[in-house]
C-alpha positions, -999 to +999 in steps of 0.1 A: -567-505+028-561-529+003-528-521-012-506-539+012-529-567+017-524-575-022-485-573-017-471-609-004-446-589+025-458-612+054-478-581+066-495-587+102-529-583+097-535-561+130-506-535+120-524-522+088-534-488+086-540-459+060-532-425+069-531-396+041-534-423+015-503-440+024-511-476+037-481-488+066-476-526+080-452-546+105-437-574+086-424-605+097-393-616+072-365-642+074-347-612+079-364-599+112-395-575+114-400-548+089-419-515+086-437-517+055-455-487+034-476-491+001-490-454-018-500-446-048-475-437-075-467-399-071-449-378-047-419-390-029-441-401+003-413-425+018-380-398+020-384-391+055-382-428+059-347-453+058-353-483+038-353-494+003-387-483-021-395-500-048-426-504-077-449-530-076-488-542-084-493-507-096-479-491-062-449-470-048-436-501-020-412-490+015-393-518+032-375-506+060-357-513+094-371-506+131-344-477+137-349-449+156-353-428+125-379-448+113-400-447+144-396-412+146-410-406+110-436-432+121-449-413+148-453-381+128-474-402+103-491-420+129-496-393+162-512-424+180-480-440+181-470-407+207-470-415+243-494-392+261-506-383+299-533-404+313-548-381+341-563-395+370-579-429+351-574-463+360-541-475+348-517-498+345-479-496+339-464-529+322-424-526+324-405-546+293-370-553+301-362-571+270-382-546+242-405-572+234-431-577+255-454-549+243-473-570+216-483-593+245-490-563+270-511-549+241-532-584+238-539-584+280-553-549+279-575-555+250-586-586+273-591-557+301-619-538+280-606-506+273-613-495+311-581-496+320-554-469+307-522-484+298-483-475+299-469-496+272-436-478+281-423-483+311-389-486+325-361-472+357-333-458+356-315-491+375-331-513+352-318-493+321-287-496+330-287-529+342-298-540+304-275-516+288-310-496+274-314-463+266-344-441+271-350-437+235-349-473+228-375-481+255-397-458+237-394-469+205-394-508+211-424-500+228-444-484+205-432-505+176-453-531+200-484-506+201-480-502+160-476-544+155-511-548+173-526-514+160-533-506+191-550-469+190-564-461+223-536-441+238-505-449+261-482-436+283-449-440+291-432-443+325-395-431+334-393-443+364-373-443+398-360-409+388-333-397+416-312-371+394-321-344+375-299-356+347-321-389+343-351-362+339-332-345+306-325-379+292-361-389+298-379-359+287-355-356+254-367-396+246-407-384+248-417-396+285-449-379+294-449-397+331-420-391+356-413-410+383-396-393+412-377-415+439-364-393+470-360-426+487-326-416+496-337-387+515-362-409+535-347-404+572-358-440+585-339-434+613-369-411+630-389-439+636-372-449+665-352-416+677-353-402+709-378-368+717-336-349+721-327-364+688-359-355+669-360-317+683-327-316+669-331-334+637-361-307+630-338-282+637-314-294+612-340-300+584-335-274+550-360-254+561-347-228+529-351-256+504-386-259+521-395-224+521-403-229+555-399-231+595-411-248+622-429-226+638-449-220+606-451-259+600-468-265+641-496-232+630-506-254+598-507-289+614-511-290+654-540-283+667-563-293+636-581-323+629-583-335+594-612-348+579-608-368+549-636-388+535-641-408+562-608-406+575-599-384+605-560-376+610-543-354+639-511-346+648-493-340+680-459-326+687-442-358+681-459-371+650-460-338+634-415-338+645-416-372+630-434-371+598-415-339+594-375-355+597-385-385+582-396-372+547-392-333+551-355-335+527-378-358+502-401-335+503-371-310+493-358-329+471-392-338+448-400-303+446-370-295+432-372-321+409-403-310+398-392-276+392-359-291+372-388-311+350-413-280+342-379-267+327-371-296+308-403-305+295-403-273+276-443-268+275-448-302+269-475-321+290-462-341+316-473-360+347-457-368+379-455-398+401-439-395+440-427-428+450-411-434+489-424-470+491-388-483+484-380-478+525-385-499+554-411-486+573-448-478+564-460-446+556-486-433+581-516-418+575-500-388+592-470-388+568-489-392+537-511-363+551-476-341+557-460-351+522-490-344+501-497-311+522-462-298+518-456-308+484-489-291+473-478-261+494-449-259+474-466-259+439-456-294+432-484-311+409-488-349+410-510-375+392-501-403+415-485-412+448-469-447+459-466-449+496-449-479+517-474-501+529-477-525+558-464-559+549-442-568+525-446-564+484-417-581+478-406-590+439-429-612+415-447-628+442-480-625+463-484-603+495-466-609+521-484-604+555-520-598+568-548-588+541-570-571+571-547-550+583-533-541+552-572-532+542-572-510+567-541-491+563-547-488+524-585-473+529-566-448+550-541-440+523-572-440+491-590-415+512-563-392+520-557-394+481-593-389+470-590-356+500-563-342+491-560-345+457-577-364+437-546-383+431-542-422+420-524-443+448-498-461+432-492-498+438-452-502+437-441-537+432-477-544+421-468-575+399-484-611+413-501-593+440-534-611+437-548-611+470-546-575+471-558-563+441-600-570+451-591-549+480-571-524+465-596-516+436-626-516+455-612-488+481-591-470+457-630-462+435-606-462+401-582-436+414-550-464+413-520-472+386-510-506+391-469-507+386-456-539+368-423-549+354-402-577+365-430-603+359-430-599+321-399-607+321-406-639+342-431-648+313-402-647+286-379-672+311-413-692+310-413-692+276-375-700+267-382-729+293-409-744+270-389-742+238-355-745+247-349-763+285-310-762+277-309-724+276-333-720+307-309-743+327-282-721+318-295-691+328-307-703+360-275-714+373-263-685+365-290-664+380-284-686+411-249-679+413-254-644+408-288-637+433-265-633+465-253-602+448-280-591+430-305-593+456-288-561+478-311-535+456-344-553+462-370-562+486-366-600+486-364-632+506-358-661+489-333-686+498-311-706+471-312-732+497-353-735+487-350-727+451-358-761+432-322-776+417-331-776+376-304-801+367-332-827+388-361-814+369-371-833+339-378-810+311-416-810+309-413-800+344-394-767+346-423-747+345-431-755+379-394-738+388-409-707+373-439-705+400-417-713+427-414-687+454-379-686+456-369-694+422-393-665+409-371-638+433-340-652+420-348-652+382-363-619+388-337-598+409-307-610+384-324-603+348-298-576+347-268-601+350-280-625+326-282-597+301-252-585+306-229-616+310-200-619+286-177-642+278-140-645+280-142-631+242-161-601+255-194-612+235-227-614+254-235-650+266-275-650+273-286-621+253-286-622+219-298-661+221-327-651+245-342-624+230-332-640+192-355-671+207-382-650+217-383-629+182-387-665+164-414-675+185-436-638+191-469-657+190-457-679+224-437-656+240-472-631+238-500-655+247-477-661+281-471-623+285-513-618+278-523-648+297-506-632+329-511-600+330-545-600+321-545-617+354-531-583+371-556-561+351-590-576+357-600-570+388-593-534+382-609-532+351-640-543+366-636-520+391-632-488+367-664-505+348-684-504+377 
């Protein structure tokens, strides 16, 4: 590979690589980052590709733009630039909400060893909308990341908090290989507290034809039997069989049939599956994780991972809310019911900044976890835009302030703007410190989607295109931040997967 490293293009050194004699590079010009491609005079190697070719030091040269075409020919040059499954090993989903984070994400799991498997690509439906993203660009920005650092391990990509089936088409169309399914809204939280009359009647009321089933049938599998898993015995009486049944029996419905909607759209392609119901406000039992996985495997539904809701609260970009041994307790439950009845990964929902928890949650999970990140990469890029230009922080804080009250209804949070540091009496080697501060963290976090978004009276974006033009002149910052913290998050998993 010595073609493009004789070419003065501003070629990053990590990006090179040859494949069928044709040598490629990311570029970083005065004119933002360029693909770059170097062969041997000949055949017309660079007419799948948009850009401009030219000769020079004895070589046929590409120069070309980061469009969607160009990722597209990319990837069939390059298959390791293609998202694929990840199984049941230890991973680690990294969510980007501005498209640039990747390179950093990249650098944190090279930190990690290798031992933990990483989705470079990961993003919701809410959050796509709330940046005005489309699947397709979330895939390619992320693997233009994976190509800038040569990363060649593998990745996957995450589509996740899936509630429709026409979010599946749009993901599956873009090249998602993991799907996150979210029947939160079919989570009856009102059974934890209903009456033995209003539970008989609730059953009664449940789509037993969408569940292929009855109640009758549903008592001869469960009552009665005691269930030994790993360690962990379960039984279920009348009332905690009713309840685990009206309380996620229409999820249950409902994630089948999104499965079934996915096998169709995925066309033969691999894919994997995530069920996620720990966006609710009561804990999952051992019981009701017992019921769901039970019923959905019953039902032919495969799965790679499960998030339940655990006890306390994992509330957004900061530490665990509550107490670590009961929570130790309740997650061993949950790990073995997943080793049981599966082997599936438990899923750590609203895992960023969770530190205490991680030691606990790696050492009972024996590698079978994903660790689900997102908002706090995006607290990394505010970090860095506070470090090289306070003015535009303080902007978007106030506005993130006035916005949180608002913003906050979709999230589990519980900040105060009463307790959220005022920046304008912060001096500017100082507003760093508003970043790690509880309540300033859960306002930046929850109202990313109005700072992208905010226009002004001319109908131009405000924040946007100075944010993320700030963070494209300074990569090198804006990645050390990004690797610095979430090789925080990996670690003690990694080690854990090593051991």
């Amino acid at each position: 590979m010595n073609m493009l490293r004789t070419l003065d293009l501003g070629v990053l050194p990590r990006s090179v690589v040859s494949a069928g004699g044709t040598e490629w590079g990311l570029a970083r010009t005065s004119a933002g980052p360029r693909l770059v491609g170097a062969a041997p005079p000949g055949p017309a190697v660079f007419q799948r590709f948009e850009g401009d070719v030219s000769d020079a030091a004895g070589a046929r040269v590409f120069v070309g733009p980061l469009s969607a075409a160009n990722a597209a020919a990319l990837r069939a040059a390059l298959p390791w630039l293609v998202a694929s499954a990840l199984g049941s090993r230890t991973s680690a989903g990294l969510g980007d909400r501005l498209g640039l984070a990747t390179p950093g994400h990249v650098q944190a799991m090279r930190a990690a060893g290798g031992a933990v498997a990483p989705i470079f690509a990961q993003q919701s439906i809410r959050e796509m909308a709330r940046t005005g993203r489309t699947p397709r660009q979330v895939m390619d920005d992320a693997m233009w990341g994976v190509f800038e650092e040569g990363w060649q391990d593998g990745f996957g990509s995450d589509a996740d908090h899936l509630k429709q089936p026409h979010e599946i088409d749009a993901c599956a169309a873009a090249g998602f290989t993991l799907f996150t399914i979210d029947p939160g809204e079919h989570v009856d939280r009102a059974a934890e507290s209903m009456s033995a009359p209003d539970l008989a009647a609730s059953v009664e009321a449940l789509p037993w034809d969408l569940l292929e089933d009855s109640y009758p049938a549903l008592g001869s599998r469960f009552l009665g039997r005691r269930f030994d898993l790993d360690g962990l015995a379960v039984e279920f009486d009348p009332h905690v069989l009713a309840k685990a049944a009206v309380k996620y029996g229409r999820a249950v419905a409902h994630v089948a049939a999104m499965f079934r909607h996915l096998e169709r759209a995925a066309s033969g392609r691999p894919f994997e599956l995530e069920v996620s119901v720990d966006e609710t406000d009561e804990p999952t039992s051992h019981a009701e994780h017992v019921y769901v996985a039970m019923e959905l495997k019953r039902l032919g539904v495969r799965w790679v991972s499960l998030a339940p809701r655990f006890v306390g609260r994992f509330e957004k970009g900061v530490d665990y809310i509550g107490d670590l041994g009961t929570f130790e307790r309740h997650y061993a439950g949950h790990a073995a019911i997943a080793r049981a009845l599966g082997p599936y990964k438990i899923s750590l929902h609203s895992g960023s900044d969770k530190f205490s928890v991680y030691p606990i949650a790696a050492t009972h999970s024996r590698g079978l976890i994903h660790l689900k990140t997102a908002g706090t990469s995006y607290l990394e890029a505010i970090r860095t835009v506070a470090a090289l230009d306070p003015p535009l922080f303080r902007e978007l804080y106030e506005l993130a302030r006035e916005r949180y009250e608002a913003d906050r209804a979709s999230y589990h949070v519980s900040a105060e703007l009463g307790r959220a540091p005022d920046a304008g009496r912060v001096p500017d080697a100082e507003l760093d410190a508003i970043i790690d501060q509880f309540d300033a963290r859960q306002v930046l976090h929850v109202t990313f989607g109005s700072v992208l978004t905010a226009c002004g009276s001319d109908g131009r974006p405000v924040f946007a295109g100075r944010l993320r033009g700030l963070l494209a002149r300074h990569p090198d910052a804006h990645a050390r931040n990004l690797a610095r913290h979430l090789a925080r998050h990996v670690q003690p998993f990694a080690a854990s997967a090593r051991a």
